[in-house]
N, C-alpha and C positions, 0 to 999 in steps of 0.2 A: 504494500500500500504506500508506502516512504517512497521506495523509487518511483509508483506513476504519480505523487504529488509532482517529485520535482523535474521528471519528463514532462508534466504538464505546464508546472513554470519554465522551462525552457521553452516549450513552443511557446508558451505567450509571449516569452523574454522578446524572440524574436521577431513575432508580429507584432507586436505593439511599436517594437523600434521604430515604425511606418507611420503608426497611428495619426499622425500629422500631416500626413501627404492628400492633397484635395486628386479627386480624380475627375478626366475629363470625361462630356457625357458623349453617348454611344448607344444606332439603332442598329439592330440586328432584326432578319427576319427568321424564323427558323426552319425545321424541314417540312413543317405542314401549312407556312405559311401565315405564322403568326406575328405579328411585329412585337418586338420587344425593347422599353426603351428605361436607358435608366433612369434618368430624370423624372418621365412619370413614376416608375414605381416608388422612386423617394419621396415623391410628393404625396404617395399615399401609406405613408412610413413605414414601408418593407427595404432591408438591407437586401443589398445581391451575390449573390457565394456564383464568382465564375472557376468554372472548369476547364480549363486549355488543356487540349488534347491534336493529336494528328491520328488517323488511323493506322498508321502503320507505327505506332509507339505502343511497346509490349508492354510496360510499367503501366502506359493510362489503359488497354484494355484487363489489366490486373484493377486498378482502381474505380473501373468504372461502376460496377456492382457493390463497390464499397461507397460509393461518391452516392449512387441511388438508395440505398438502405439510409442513408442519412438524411436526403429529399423527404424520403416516406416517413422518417420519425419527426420531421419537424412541419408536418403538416402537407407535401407537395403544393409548395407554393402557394395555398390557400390563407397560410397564414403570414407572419412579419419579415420570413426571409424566402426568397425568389433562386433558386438554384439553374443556374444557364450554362449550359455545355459551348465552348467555343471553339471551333474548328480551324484548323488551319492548310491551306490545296487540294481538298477535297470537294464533289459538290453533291448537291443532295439527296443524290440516289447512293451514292456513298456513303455516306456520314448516315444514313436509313437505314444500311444493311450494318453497319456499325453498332448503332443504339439496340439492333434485332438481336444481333450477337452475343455482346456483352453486357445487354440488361441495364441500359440507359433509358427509362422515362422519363426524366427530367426533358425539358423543353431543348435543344440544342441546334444550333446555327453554324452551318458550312462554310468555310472558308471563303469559295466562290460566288452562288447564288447569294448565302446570308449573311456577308458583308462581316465573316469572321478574318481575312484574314488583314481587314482593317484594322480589330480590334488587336491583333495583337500588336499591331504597327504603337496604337495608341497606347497600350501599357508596355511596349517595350522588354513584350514576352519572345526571347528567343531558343526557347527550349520546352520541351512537354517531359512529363507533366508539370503543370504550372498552378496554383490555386491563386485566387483575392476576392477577399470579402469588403465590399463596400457598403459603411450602411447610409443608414436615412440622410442623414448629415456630412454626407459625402466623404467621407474621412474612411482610409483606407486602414481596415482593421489586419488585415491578413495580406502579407504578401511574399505569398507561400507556403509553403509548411511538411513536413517530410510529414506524412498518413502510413502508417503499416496495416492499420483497422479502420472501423469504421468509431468504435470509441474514442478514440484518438481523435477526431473531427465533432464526434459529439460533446467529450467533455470541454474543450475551446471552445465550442459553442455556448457551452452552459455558465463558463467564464465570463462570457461577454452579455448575459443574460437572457439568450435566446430558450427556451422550452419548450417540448417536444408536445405537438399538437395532432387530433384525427381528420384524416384527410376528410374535407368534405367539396372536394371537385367532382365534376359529374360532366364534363365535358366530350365531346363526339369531335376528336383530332384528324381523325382521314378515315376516309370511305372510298373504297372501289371495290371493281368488279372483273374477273378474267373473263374479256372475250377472244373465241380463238389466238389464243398466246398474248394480245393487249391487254392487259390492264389499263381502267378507264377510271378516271375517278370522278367523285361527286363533288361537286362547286358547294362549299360549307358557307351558310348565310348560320352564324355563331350567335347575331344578334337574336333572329327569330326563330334560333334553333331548328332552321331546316336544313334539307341536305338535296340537291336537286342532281338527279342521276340521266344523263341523254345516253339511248343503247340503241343498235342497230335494229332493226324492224324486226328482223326474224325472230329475236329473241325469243326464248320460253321463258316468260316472266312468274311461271306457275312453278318454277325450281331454281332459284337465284341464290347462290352462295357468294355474302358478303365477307369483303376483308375490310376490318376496322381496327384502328387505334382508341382506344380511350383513355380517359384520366385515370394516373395510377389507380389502384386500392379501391376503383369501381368495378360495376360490372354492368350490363347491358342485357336486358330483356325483351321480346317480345309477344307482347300477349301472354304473358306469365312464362315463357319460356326461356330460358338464359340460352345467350349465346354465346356463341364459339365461332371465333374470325378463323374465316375459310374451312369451316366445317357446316356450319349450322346453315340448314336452308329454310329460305322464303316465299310465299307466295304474292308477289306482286303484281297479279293480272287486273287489283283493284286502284291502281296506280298509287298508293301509298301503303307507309304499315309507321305505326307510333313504334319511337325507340326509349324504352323506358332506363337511365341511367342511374344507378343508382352509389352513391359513396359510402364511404367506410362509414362514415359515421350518422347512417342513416338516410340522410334527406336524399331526394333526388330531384331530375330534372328531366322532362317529356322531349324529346326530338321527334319532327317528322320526315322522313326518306319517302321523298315524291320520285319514282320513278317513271321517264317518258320516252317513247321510241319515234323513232321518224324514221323516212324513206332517204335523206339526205346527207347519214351521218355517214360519216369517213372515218375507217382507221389509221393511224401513221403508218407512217410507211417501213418504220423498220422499229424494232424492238427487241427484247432480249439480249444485249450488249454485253461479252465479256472480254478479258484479258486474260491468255495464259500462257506458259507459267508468268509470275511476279516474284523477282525484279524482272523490268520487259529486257530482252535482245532481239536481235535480230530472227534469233529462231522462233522467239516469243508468238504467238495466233491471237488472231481478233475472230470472235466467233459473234454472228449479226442474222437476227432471222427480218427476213423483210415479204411482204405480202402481194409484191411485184416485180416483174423485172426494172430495174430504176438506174440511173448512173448516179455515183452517189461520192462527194468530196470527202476526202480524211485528211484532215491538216491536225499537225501536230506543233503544239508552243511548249514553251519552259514557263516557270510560272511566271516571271516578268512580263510575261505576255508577249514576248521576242516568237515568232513564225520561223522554226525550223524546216520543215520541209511539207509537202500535201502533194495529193494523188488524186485522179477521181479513176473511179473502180466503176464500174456495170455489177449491181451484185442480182444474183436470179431469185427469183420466187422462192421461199422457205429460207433455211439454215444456208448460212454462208462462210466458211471459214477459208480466212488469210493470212497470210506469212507477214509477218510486219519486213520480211526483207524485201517485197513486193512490195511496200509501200512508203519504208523510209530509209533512208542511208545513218551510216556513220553514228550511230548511236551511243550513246553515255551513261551512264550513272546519272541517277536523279530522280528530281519528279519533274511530271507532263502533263500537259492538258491535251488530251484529243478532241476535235472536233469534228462532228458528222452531219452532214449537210443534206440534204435530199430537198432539192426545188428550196423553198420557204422555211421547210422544218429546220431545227437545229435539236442535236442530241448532243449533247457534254457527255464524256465519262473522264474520267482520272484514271490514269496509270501511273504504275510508277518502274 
């Protein structure tokens, strides 16, 4: 008990040194499209515990499931402190299969699309993993902290006065739906708690299996029935169904999922996007399912956004796999941004 007293004075020792640095403010949007900004949150007296991470850093996918176990004891953001994952050259469909992995609910924002790798520009984070707690009063309590546990972040926190609260979010973060290998998501109106879904005409709306995000420590019903994302199916031949959300600690909150079909919709034209093996080489493959014959651009940058080399390829109907020696020269260590083009559309992936 003597030694985690004074391992816990030590980490204070070392955050508090800071305690006096103002921090500058900062919007981020995250991977389901939520803006998050810190300024308002202090203006509504919640401190912000950010998480800097990079996906290819083995320490933060060790910490990540420690970093969430502490979200969900201090209320998931429903209560005084706001937990924000910040990424850095990654973009959203990345940093998605990230948070799937290593058990990241907290809210978190990709380097690319969610203007993380801003953030780090502004606190002058050049290494992962990175911690800082800002609170109300903009005074920078935390900046850093070596974590082995999830106690080790909880009792610093209890230092600083925070208290572990029941979540009572109830929110509906992302909705889609696989068609023929797309996935299509629904346009989130958060204000009037609805979810509006456009699908190809043919659809069988009389067996619809939804994939859904929700707020931690909830759960999600239909018509008395609990669901299960990408298991549980639906009948929407009556063009809606109520999503009953319910939180840990009780309350809940009514969503409707209006589902609509038309003769007009389009799917993209290419999906399913990998890299392998990682790190890339030249032997490295890009595998790409696309739904038509199409000519399709692949430019590749560094993350300064410096244009290293691009191609445009013809790929055929279905699964396409390519040799990145077919498609770029003289390659290096690092990270990259691919770009993929077809007509208007654009597809981002990250590699590295």
């Amino acid at each position: 008990m003597k030694n985690s007293v004074l391992i816990l004075i030590f980490f204070i020792t070392i955050s508090t040194s800071w305690a006096q640095n103002k921090s500058n403010d900062f919007t981020v949007t995250d991977i389901y499209g939520i803006r998050h900004t810190l300024s308002e949150y202090q203006a509504q007296g919640k401190s912000v515990f950010l998480d800097f991470f990079t996906t290819s850093c083995v320490s933060c996918q060790v910490l990540s499931p420690i970093i969430d176990t502490v979200f969900r004891a201090f209320g998931c953001n429903c209560d005084n402190i706001v937990f924000l994952g910040i990424n850095k050259f990654a973009d959203d469909e990345s940093v998605y299969d990230f948070t799937q992995e290593f058990g990241m609910n907290f809210p978190v924002a990709s380097g690319i699309e969610g203007n993380g790798n801003e953030v780090f520009n502004i606190f002058n984070v050049n290494y992962t993993p990175y911690k800082i707690l800002i609170d109300a009063a903009n005074k920078i309590l935390i900046d850093n902290m070596n974590i082995g546990q999830s106690t080790d972040l909880i009792d610093t926190l209890h230092y600083y006065g925070y208290t572990e609260n029941i979540c009572s979010c109830k929110e509906i973060l992302r909705y889609s739906v696989n068609i023929n290998t797309f996935e299509i998501f629904g346009i989130i109106d958060a204000g009037e708690k609805n979810i509006t879904l456009e699908l190809p005409e043919a659809t069988n709306l009389n067996a619809i299996v939804s994939n859904f995000v929700i707020s931690a420590n909830s759960q999600a019903s239909v018509n008395e029935i609990v669901q299960e994302s990408g298991i549980t199916t639906n009948d929407f031949s009556g063009g809606s169904l109520p999503y009953k959300i319910t939180a840990a600690d009780g309350s809940f909150s009514t969503w409707t999922v209006i589902v609509q079909t038309t003769s007009e919709f389009q799917l993209p034209a290419v999906s399913q996007i990998s890299v392998y093996p990682n790190p890339i080489s030249s032997n490295s493959v890009l595998q790409i399912h696309s739904n038509q014959s199409i000519n399709t651009n692949f430019e590749l940058f560094d993350v300064s956004g410096k244009k290293i080399s691009g191609k445009q390829i013809l790929l055929h109907s279905g699964f396409n796999k390519i040799m990145f020696s077919d498609m770029f020269s003289k390659l290096h260590k690092g990270f990259f941004i691919l770009k993929i083009r077809t007509g208007t559309d654009y597809f981002i992936k990250i590699v590295f």
